[in-house]
Structures are given as structure tokens and as C-alpha cells.
MDTraj code that builds the backbone (N, CA, C; nanometers):
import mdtraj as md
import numpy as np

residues = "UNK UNK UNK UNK UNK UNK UNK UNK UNK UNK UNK UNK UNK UNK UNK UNK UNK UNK UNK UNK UNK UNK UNK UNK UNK UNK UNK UNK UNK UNK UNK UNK UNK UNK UNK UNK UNK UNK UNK UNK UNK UNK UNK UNK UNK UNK UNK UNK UNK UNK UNK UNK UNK UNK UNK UNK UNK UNK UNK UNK UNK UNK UNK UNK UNK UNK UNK UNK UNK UNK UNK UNK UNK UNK UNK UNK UNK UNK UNK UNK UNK UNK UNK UNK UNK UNK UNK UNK UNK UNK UNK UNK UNK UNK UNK UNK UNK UNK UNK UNK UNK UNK UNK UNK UNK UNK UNK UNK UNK UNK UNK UNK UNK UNK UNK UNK UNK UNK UNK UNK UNK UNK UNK UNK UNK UNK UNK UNK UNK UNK UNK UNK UNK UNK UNK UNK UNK UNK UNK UNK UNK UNK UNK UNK UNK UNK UNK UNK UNK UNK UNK UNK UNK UNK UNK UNK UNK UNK UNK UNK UNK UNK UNK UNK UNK UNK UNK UNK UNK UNK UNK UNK UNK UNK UNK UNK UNK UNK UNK UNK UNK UNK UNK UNK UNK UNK UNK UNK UNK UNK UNK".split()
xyz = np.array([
    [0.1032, 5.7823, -0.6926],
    [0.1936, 5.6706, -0.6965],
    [0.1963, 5.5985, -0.5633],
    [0.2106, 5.6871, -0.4477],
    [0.1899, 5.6197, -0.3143],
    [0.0629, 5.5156, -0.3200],
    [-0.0755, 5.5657, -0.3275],
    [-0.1703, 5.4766, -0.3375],
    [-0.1380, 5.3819, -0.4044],
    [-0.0748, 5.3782, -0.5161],
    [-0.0838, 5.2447, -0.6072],
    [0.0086, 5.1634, -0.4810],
    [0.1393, 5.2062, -0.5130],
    [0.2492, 5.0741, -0.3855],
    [0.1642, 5.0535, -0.2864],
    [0.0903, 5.1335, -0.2038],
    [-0.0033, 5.1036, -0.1161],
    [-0.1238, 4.9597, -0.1177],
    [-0.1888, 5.0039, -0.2248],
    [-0.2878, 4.8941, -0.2967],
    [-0.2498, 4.7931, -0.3282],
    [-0.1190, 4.7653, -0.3640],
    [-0.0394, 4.6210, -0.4348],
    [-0.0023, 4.5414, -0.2825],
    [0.0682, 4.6831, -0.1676],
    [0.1137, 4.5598, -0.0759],
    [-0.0033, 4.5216, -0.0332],
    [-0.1289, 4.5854, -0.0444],
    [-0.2469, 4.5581, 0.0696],
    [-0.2858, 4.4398, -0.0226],
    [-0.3156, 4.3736, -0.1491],
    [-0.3497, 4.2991, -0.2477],
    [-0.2495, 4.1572, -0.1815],
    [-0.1240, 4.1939, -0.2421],
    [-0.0097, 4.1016, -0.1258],
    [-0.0664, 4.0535, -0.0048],
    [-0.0611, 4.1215, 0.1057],
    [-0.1215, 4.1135, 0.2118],
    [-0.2881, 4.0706, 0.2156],
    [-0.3762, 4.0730, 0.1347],
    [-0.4846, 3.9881, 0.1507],
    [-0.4806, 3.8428, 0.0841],
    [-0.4198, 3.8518, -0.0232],
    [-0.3554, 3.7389, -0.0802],
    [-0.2991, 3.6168, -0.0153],
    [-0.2277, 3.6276, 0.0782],
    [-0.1307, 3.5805, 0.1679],
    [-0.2045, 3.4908, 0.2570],
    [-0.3306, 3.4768, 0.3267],
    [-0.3930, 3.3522, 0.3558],
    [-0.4258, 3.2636, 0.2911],
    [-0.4891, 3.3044, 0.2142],
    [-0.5082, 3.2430, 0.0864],
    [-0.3488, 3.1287, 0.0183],
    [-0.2469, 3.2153, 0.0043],
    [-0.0971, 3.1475, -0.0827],
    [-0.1029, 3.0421, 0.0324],
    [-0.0597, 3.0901, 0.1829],
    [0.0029, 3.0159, 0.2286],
    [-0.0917, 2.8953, 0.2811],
    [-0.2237, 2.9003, 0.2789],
    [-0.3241, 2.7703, 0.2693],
    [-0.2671, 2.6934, 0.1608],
    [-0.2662, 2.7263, 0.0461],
    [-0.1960, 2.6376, -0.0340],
    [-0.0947, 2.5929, -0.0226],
    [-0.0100, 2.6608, -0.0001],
    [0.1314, 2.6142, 0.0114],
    [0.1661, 2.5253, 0.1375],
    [0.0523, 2.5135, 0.2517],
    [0.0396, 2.3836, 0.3578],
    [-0.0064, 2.2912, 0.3042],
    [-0.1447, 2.2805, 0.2051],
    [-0.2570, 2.1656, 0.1841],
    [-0.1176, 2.1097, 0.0933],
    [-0.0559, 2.1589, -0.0292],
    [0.0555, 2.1227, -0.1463],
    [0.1457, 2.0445, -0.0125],
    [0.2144, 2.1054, 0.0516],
    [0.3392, 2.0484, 0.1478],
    [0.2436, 1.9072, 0.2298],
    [0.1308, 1.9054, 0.2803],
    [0.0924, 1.7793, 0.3735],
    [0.0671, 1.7248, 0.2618],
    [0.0141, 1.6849, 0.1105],
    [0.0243, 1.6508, 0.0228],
    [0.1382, 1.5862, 0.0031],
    [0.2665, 1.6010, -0.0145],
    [0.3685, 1.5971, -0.0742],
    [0.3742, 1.5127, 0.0629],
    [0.4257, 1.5234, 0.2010],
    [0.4689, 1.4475, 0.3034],
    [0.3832, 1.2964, 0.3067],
    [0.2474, 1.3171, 0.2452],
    [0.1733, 1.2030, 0.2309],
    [0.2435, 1.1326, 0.1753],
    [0.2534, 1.1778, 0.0538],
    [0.2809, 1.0674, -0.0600],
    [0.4253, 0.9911, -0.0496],
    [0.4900, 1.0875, -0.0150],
    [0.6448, 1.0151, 0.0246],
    [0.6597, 0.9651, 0.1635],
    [0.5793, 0.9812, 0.2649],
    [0.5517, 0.8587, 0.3232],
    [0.4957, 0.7408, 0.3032],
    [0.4102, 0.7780, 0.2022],
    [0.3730, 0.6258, 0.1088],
    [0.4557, 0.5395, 0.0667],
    [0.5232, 0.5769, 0.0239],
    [0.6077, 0.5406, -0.0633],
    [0.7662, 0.4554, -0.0040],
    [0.7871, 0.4858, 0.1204],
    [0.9160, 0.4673, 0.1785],
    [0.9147, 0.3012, 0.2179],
    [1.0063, 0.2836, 0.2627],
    [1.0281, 0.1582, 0.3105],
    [0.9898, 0.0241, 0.1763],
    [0.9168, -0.0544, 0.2579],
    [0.8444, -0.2004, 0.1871],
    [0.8712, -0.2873, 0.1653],
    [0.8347, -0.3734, 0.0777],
    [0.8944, -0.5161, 0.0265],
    [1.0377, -0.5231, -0.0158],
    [1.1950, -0.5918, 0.0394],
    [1.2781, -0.5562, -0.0243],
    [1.3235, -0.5581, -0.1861],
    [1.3781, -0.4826, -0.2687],
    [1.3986, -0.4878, -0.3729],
    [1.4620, -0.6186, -0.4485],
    [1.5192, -0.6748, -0.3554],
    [1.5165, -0.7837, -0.4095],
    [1.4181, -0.9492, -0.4482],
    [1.3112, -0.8970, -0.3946],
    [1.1875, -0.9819, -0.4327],
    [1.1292, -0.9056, -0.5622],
    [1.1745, -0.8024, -0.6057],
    [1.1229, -0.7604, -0.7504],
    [1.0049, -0.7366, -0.7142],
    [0.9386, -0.6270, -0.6186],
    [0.7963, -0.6152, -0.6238],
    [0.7275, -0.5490, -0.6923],
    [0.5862, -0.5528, -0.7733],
    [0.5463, -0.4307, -0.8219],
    [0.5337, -0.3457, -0.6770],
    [0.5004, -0.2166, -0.7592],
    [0.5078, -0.1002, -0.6225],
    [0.4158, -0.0792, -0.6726],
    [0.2585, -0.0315, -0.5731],
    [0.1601, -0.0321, -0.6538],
    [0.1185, 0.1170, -0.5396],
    [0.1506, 0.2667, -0.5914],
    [0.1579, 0.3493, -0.5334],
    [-0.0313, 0.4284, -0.5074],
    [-0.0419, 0.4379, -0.4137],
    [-0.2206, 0.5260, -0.3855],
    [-0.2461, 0.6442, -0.4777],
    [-0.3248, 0.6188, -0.5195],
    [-0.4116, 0.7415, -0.5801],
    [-0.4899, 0.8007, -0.5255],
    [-0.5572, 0.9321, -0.5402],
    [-0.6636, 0.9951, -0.4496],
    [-0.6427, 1.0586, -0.3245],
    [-0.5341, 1.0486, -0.2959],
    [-0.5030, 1.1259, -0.1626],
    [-0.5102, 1.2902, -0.1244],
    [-0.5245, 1.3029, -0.0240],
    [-0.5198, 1.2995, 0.1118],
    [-0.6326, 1.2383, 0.1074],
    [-0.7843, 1.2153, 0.0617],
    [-0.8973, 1.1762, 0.1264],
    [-0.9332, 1.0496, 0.1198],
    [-0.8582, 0.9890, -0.0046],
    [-0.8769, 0.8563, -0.0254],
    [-0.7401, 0.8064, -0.0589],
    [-0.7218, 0.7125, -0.0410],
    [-0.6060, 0.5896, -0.1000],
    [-0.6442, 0.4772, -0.1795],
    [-0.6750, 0.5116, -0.2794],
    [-0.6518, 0.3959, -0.3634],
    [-0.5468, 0.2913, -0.4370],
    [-0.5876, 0.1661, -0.4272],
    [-0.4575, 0.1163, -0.4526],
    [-0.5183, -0.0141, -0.5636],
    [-0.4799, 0.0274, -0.7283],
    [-0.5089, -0.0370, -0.8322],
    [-0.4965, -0.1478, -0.8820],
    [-0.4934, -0.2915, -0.8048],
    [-0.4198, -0.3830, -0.8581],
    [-0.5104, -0.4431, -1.0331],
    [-0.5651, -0.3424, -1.0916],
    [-0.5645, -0.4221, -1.2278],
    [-0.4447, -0.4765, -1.2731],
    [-0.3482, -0.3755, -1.3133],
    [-0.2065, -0.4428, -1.3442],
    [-0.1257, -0.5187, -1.3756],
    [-0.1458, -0.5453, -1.1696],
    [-0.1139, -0.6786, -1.0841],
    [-0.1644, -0.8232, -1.1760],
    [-0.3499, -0.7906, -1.1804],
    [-0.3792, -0.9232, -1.2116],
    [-0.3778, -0.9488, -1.3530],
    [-0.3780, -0.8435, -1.4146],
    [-0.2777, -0.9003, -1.5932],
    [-0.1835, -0.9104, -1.5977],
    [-0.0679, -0.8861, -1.5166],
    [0.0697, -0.9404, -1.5165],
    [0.0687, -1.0836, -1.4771],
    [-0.0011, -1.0893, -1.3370],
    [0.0070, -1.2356, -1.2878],
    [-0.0828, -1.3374, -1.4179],
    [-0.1759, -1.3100, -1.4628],
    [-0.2101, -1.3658, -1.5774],
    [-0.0791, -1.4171, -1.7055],
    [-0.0388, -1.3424, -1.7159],
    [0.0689, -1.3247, -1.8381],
    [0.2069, -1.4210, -1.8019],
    [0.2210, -1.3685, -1.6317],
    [0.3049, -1.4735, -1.6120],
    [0.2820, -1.5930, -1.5759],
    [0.1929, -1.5913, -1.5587],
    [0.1216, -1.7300, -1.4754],
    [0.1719, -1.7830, -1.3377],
    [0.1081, -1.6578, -1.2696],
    [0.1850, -1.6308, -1.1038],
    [0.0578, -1.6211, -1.0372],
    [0.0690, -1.6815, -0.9249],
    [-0.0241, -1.5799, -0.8146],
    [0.0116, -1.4556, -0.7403],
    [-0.0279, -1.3913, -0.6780],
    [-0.0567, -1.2918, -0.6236],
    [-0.0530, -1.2803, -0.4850],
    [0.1025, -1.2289, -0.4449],
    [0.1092, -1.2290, -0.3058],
    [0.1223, -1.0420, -0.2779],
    [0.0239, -1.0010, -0.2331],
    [0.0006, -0.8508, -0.1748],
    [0.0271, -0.8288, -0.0638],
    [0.0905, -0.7310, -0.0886],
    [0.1469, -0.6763, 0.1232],
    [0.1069, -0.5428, 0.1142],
    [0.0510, -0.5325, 0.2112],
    [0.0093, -0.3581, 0.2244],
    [0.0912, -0.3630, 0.3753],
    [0.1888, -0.2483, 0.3774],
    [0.2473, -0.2172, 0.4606],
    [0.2382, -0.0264, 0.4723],
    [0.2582, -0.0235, 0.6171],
    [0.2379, 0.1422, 0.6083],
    [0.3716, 0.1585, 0.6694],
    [0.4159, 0.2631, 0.5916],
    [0.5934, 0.3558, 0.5768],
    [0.5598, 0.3693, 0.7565],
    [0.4692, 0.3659, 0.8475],
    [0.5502, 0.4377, 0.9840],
    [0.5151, 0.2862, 1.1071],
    [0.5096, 0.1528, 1.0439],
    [0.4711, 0.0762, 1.1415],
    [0.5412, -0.0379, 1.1932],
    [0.6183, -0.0080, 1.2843],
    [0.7242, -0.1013, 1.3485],
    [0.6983, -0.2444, 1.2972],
    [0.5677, -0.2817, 1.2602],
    [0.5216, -0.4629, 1.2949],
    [0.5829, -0.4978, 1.1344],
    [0.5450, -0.3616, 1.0443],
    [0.5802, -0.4217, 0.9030],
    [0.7079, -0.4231, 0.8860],
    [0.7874, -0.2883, 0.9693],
    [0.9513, -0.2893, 0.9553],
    [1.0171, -0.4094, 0.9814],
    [0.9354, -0.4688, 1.1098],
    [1.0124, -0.6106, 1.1253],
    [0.9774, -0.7182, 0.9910],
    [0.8584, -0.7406, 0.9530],
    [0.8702, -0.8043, 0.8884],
    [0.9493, -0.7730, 0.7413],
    [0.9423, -0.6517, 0.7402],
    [1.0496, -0.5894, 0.5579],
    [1.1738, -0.6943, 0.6215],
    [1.2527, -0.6668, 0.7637],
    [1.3509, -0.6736, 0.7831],
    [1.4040, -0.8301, 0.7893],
    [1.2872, -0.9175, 0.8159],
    [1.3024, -1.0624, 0.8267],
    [1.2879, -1.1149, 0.6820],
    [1.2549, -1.0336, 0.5556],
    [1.2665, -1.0774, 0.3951],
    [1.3798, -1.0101, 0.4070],
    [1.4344, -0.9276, 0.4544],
    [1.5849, -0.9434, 0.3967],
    [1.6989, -0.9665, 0.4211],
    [1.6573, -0.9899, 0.5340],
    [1.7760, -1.1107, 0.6445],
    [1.7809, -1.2505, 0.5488],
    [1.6620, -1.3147, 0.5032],
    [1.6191, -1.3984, 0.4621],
    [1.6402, -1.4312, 0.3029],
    [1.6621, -1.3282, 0.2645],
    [1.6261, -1.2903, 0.1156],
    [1.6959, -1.4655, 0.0491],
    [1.8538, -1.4939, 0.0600],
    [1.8553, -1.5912, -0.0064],
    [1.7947, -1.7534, -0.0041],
    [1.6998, -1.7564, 0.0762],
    [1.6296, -1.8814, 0.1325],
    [1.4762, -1.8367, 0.0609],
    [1.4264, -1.7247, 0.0594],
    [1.2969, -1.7135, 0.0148],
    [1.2700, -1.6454, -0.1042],
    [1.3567, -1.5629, -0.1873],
    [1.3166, -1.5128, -0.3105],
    [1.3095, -1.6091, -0.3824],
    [1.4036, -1.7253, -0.4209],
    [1.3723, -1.8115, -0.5213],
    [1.2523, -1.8851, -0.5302],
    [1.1683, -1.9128, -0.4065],
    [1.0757, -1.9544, -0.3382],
    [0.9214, -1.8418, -0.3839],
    [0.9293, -1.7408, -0.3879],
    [0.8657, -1.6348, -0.4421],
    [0.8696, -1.6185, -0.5466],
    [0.9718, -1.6462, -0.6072],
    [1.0209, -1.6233, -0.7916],
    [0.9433, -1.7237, -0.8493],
    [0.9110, -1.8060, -0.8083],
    [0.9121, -1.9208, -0.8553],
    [0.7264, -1.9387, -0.9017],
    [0.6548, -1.8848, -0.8242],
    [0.4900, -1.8888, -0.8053],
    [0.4287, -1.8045, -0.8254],
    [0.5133, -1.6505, -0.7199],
    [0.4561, -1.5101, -0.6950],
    [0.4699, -1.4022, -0.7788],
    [0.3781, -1.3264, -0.7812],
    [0.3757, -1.1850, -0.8051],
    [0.3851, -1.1269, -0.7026],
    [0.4812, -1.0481, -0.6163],
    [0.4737, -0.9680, -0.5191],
    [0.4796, -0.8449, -0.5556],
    [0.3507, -0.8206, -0.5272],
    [0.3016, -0.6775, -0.5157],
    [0.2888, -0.5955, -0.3686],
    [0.3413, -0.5015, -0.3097],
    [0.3880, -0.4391, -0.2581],
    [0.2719, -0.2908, -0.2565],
    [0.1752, -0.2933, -0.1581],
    [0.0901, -0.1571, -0.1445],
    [0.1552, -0.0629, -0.0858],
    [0.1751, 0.0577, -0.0640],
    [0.2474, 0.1180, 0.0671],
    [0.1395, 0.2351, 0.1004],
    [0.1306, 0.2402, 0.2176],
    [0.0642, 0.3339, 0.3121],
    [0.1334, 0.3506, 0.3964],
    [0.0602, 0.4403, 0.5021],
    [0.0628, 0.4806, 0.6381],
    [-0.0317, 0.4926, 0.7624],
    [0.0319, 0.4549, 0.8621],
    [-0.0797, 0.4675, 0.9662],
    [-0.2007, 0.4985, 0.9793],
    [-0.1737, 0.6570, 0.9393],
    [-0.2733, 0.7409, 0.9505],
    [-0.4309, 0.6862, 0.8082],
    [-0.3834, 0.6040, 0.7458],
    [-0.5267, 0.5340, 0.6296],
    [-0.5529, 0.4670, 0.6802],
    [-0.6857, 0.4696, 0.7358],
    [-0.7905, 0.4374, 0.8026],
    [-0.8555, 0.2924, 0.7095],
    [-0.9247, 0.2022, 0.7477],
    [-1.0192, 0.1260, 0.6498],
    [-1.1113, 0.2279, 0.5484],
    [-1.1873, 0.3258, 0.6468],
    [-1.2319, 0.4587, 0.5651],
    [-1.1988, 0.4885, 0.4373],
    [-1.0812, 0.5183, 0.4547],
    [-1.0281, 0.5607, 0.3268],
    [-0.9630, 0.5263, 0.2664],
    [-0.9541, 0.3552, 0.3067],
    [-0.8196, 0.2570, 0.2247],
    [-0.9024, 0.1922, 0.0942],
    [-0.9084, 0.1913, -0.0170],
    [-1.0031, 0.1388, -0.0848],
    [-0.9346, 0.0421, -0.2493],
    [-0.9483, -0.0599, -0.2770],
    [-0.8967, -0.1786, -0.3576],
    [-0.9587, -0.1686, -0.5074],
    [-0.8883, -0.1617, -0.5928],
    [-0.9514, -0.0793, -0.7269],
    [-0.9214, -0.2389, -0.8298],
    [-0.9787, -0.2893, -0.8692],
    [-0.9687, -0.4212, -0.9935],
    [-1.1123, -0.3893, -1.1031],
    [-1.0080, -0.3252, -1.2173],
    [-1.1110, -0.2695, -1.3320],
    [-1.1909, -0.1787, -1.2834],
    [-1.3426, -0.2023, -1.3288],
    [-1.4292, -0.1005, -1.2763],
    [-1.4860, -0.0529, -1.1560],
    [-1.4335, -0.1523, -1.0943],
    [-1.4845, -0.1804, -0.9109],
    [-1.4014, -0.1339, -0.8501],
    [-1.4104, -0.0310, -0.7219],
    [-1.3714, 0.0491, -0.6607],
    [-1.4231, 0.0143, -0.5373],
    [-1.3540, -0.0617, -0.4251],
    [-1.4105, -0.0918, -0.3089],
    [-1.3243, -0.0452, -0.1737],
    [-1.4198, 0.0064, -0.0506],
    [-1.3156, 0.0359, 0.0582],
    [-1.2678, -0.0566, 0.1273],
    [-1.1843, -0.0950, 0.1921],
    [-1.1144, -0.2342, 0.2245],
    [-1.2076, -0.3532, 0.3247],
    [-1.3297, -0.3304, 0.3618],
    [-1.3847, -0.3877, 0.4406],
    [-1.4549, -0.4287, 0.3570],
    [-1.5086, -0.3461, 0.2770],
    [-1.5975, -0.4448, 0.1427],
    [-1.5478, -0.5176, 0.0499],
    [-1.4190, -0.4491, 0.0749],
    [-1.3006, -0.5581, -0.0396],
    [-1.2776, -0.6514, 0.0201],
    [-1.2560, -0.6784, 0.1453],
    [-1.2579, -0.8351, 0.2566],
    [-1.3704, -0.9137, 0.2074],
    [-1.4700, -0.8334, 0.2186],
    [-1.5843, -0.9138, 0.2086],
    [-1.6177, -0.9907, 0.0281],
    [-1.5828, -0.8776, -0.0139],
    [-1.5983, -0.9391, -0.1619],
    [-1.4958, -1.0726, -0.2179],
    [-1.4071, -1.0732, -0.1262],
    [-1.2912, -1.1648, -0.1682],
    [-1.3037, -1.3001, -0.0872],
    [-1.4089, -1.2749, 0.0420],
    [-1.4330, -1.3756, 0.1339],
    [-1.3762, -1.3862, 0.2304],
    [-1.2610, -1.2953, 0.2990],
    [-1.1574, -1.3216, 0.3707],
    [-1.2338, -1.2518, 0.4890],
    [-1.2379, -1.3681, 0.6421],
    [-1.2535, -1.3943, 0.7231],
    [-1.2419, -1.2696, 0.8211],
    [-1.1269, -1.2093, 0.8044],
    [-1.1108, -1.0879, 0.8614],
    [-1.1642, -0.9522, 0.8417],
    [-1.2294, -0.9571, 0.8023],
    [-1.3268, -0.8152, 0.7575],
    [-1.3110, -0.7407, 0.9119],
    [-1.2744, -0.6953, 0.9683],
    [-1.2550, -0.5398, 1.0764],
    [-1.1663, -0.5063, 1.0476],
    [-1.1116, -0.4028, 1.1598],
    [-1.0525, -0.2947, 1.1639],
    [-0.9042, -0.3413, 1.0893],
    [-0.8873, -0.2101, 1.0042],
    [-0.7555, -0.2662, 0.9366],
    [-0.6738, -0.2387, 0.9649],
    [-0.5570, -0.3768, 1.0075],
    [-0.4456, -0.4140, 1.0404],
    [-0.3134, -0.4152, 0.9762],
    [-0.1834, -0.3323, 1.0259],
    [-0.1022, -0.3816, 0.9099],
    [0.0381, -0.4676, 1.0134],
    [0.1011, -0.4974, 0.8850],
    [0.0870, -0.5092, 0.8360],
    [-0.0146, -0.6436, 0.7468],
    [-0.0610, -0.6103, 0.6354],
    [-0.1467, -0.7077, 0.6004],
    [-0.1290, -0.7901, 0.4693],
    [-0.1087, -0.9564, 0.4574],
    [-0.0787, -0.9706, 0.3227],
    [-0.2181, -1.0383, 0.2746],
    [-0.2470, -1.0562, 0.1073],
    [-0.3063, -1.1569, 0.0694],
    [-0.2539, -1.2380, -0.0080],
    [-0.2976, -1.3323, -0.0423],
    [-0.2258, -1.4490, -0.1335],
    [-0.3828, -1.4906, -0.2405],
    [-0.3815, -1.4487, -0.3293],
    [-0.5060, -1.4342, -0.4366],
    [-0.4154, -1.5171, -0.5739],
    [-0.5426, -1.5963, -0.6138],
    [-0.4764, -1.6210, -0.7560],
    [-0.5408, -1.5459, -0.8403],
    [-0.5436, -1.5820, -1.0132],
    [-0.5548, -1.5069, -1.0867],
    [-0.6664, -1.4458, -1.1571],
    [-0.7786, -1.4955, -1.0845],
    [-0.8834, -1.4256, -1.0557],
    [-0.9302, -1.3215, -0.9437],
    [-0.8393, -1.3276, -0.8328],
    [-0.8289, -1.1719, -0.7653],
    [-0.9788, -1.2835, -0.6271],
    [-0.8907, -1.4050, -0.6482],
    [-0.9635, -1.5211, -0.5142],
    [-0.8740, -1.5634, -0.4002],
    [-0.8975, -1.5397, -0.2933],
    [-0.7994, -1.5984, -0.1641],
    [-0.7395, -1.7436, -0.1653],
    [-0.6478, -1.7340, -0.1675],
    [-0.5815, -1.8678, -0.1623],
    [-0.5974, -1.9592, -0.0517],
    [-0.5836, -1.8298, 0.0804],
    [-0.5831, -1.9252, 0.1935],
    [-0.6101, -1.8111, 0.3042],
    [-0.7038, -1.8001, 0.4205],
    [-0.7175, -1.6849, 0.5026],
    [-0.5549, -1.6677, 0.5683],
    [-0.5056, -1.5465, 0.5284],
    [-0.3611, -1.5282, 0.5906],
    [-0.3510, -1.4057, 0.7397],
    [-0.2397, -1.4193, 0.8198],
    [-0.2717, -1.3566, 0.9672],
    [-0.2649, -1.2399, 0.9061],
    [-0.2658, -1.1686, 1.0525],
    [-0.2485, -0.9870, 0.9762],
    [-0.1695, -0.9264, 1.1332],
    [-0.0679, -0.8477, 1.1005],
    [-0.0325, -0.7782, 1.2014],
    [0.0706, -0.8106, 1.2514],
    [0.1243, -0.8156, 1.3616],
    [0.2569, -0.9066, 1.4242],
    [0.2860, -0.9912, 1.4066],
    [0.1989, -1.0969, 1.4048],
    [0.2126, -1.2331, 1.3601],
    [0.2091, -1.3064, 1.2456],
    [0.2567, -1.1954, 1.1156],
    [0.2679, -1.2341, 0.9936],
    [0.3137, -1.3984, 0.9914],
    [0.4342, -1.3886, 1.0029],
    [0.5609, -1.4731, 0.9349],
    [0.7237, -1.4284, 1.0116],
    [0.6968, -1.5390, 1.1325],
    [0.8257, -1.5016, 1.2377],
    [0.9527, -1.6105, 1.1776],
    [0.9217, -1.6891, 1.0943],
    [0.9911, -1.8210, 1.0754],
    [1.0444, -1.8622, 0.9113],
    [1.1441, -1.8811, 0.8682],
    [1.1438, -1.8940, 0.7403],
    [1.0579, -2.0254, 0.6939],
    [1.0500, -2.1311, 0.8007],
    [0.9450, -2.2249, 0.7724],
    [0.8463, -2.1787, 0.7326],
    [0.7438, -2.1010, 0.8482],
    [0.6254, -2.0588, 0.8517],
    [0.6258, -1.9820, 0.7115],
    [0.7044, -1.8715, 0.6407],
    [0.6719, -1.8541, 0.5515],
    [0.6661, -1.9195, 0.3637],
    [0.7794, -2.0381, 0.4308],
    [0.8117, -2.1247, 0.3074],
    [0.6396, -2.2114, 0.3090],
    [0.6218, -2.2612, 0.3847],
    [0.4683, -2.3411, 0.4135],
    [0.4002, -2.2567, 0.3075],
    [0.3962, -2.1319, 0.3391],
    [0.2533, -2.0520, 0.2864],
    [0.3133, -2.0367, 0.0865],
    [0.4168, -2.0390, 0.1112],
    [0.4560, -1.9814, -0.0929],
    [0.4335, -2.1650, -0.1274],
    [0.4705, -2.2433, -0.0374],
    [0.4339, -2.3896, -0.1185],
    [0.3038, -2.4394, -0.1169],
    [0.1999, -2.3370, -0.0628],
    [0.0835, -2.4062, -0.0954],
    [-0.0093, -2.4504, -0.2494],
    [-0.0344, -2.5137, -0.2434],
    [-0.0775, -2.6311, -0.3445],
    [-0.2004, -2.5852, -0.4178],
])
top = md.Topology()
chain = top.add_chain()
for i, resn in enumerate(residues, 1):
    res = top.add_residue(resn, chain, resSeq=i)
    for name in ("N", "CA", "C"):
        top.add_atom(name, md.element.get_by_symbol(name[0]), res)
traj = md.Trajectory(xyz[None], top)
């Protein structure tokens, strides 16, 4: 009987690198995703939330959805990829909702705001733009869409695409989003 209790804790005990590998890769898993997820576009612009798939190694972010909704409604397509830990996007979340009653109706009115969320730590590497069967990493997704900025990826970052998933207009990226309710009324009234 000794041997057996013996054999079970030693089983336990080899076991146990093994559990608790999992039970880290499951937990940085889990901290990913709900850092994904935090912050963003305020709720009162009605955004889709268009949450990553594929993680930890990849982030994908699906706007099929997006562009059959904006179809259906007959909207364009204003995308913000913001990452849950980056001061430049907090300011800007924070200037839509300082703002909110001067610019949602203004957004309501044209947009689909769709809302990506990441974090710092997603690289261009592993940031990658999913429409139907095409699966692209964000530098080839610049490029496929035409937008001027193809390097290192910046957040926060918006696009303004109509309903073919085409640039409306090359938009900034980073600090210098949209400091001004002008500056951002200009860009939702473009023509």
C-alpha cells in the first residue's frame, strides 16, 4: 500500500510541470484577450467591436461583417484599431467622449464605426486583416488597400473605407489623429 501512495504522489509530482505550463500558457491567454478587449471607441458611437482571433501568435481581425453591414446600411466604414495599453489612443477614446454630442450624430449619419482592439505588444507581424477569403498581415493589407503608410504599425490607427473595403482618403496615424472637433467633423463630411 505504501508503494502505491508513493507512486501516485511521484505521478502528481511529475505531472506538475507539465499542469502548471498549462495553467501559465491558459492564464497569458486569458490576460491577452481581455486586454484586447478593454477600453475603445465610446459606447456611445454604437461601434461594432470586432474582437482578434488566433491569439497569442496571431491577431486577426475579421471585418467581413463590417462590410455586409455597411452594405445593408448603406454606410461607410470608419475603423479604429486601438490597443487597450496606449496613452495616444486613450486620448483620443477620451476626446470622442468629451465630444460625443457634437460628433455622434455626425457619425450616425454616414458611418459604420467599427472599433478593432489590441495591444501594444501586436506587432505588424502578427496583426493581420481578414475580408472573406483573404487573410492579410497589416502591411500587405496597407498595401492592398493603397494606403500610403505601409510601415511600422502605429496606433492609434483609423481607416475610412467605403463599401468595397477602398480608402476614402489617406488618414494620419498615431498622435495626431484628430485634436479638433473641426478636424474631425472635415473628415466624416467628406464627399
Amino acid at each position: 500500500m505504501a508503494s502505491v501512495a508513493l507512486l501516485s504522489r511521484h505521478a502528481v509530482y511529475s505531472a506538475a510541470p507539465a499542469l502548471l505550463r498549462a495553467i501559465v500558457i491558459a492564464l497569458a491567454a486569458w490576460l491577452v484577450a481581455s486586454a484586447s478587449v478593454a477600453a475603445g471607441i465610446p459606447p456611445d458611437y454604437s461601434p461594432l467591436v470586432v474582437k482578434p482571433t488566433g491569439m497569442p501568435e496571431r491577431f486577426e481581425f475579421d471585418l467581413s461583417a463590417a462590410l455586409t453591414r455597411a452594405r445593408t446600411d448603406n454606410k461607410r466604414l470608419y475603423i479604429y484599431l486601438g490597443a487597450s495599453d496606449c496613452p495616444f489612443c486613450r486620448e483620443y477614446e477620451a476626446f470622442l467622449a468629451r465630444n460625443a454630442a457634437a460628433l455622434v450624430p455626425q457619425f450616425a449619419k454616414d458611418y459604420l464605426v467599427v472599433d478593432l482592439r489590441s495591444n501594444l505588444s501586436v506587432t505588424a507581424k502578427r496583426l493581420y486583416i481578414r475580408i472573406g477569403s483573404s487573410s492579410l498581415p497589416y502591411t500587405d493589407f496597407q498595401r492592398s488597400i493603397g494606403d500610403a503608410r505601409v510601415r511600422a504599425l502605429v496606433y492609434p490607427c483609423v481607416w475610412l473605407l467605403d463599401q468595397q473595403a477602398r480608402p476614402l482618403m489617406q488618414m494620419p496615424t498615431g498622435a495626431g489623429t484628430f485634436e479638433t472637433v473641426a478636424e474631425q467633423l472635415e473628415i466624416l463630411q467628406l464627399k
